[in-house]
C-alpha positions as a LaTeX table, in Angstrom:
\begin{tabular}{lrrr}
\hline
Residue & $x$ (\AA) & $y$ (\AA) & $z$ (\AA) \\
\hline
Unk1 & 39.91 & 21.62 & $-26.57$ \\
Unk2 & 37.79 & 22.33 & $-29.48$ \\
Unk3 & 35.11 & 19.99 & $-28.80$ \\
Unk4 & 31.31 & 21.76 & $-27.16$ \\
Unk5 & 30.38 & 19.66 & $-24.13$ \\
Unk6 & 26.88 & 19.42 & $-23.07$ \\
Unk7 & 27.59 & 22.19 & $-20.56$ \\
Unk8 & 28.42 & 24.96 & $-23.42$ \\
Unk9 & 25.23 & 23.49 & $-25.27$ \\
Unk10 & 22.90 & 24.30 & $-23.11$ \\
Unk11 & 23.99 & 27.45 & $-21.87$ \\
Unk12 & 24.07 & 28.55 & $-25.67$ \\
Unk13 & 20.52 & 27.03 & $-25.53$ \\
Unk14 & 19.55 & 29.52 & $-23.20$ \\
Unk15 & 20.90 & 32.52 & $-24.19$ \\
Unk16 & 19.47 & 32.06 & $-27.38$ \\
Unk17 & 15.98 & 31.59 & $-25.51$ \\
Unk18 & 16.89 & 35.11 & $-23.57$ \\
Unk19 & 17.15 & 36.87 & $-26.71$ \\
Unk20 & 14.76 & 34.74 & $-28.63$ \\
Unk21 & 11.62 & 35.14 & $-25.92$ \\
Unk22 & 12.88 & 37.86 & $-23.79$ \\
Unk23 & 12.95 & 37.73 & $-20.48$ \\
Unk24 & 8.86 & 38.02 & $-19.55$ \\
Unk25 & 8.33 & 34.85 & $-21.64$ \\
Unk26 & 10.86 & 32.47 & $-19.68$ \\
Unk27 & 8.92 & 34.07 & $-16.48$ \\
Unk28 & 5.67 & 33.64 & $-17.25$ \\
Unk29 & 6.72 & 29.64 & $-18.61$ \\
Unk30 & 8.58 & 28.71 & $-15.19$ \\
Unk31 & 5.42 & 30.34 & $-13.28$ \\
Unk32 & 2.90 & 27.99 & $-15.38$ \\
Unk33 & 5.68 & 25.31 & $-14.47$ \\
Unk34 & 5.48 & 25.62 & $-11.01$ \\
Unk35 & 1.61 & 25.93 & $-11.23$ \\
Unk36 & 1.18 & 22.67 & $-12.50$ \\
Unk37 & 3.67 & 21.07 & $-10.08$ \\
Unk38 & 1.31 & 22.66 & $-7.41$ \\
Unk39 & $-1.67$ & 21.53 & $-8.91$ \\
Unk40 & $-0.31$ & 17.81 & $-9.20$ \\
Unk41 & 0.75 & 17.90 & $-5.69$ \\
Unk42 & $-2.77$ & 18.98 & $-4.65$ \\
Unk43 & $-4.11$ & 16.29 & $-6.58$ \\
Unk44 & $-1.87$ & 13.58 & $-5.24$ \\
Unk45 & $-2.81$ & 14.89 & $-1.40$ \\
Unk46 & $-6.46$ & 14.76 & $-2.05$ \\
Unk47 & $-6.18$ & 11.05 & $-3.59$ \\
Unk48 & $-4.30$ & 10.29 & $-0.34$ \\
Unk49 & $-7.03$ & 12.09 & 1.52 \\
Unk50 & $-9.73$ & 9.86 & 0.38 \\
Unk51 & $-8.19$ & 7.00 & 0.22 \\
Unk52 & $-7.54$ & 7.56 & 4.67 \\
Unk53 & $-11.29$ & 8.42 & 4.63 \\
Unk54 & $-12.53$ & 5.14 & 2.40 \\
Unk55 & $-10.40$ & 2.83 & 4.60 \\
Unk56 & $-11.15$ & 4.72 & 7.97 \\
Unk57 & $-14.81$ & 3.93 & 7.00 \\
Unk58 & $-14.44$ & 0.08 & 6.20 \\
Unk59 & $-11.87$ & $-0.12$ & 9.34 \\
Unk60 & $-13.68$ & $-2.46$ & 12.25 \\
Unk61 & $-13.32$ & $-2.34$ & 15.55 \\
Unk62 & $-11.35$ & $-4.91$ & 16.89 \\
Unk63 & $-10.56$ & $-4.16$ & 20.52 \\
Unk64 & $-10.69$ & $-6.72$ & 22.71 \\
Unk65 & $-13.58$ & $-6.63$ & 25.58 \\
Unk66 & $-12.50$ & $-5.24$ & 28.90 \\
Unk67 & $-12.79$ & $-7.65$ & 31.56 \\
Unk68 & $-13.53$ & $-6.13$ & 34.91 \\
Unk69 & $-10.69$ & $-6.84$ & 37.50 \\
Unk70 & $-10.39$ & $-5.91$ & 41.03 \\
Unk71 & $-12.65$ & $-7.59$ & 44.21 \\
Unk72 & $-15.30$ & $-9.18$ & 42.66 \\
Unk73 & $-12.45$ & $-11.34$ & 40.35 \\
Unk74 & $-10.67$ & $-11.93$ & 43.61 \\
Unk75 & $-13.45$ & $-13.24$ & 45.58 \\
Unk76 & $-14.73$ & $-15.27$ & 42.43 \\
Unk77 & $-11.02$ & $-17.10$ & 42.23 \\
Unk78 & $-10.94$ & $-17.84$ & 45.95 \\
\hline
\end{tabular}
């Protein structure tokens, strides 16, 4: 019962950082945080964006021709 788990630790840890920083410092760190997860997102949907593009330009076309069917394929047959 007397042994600190990793639980206790960390809370501890943050208290500490409460009083420590305050309140406005924790706020302003978790904002830049979630900044740079933005930013990184951003970066990884551009990439994406121009790889499409790149690859949409090299792509070739590689329908098949349209044959004509109807009458005149009819009459040619018979």
């Amino acid at each position: 019962m007397g042994a600190i788990g990793p639980w206790q630790i960390l809370i501890i840890l943050v208290l500490a950082a409460l009083l420590l920083g305050g309140g406005g410092k924790i706020s302003a760190l978790m904002g830049d945080f979630a900044k740079g997860i933005k930013a990184f997102r951003k970066g990884l949907e551009d990439d994406d964006d121009a790889a499409i593009a790149k690859r949409a330009d090299a792509a070739k076309d590689v329908t098949p021709p349209q044959e004509e069917t109807g009458a005149s394929s009819a009459k040619d047959n018979a």
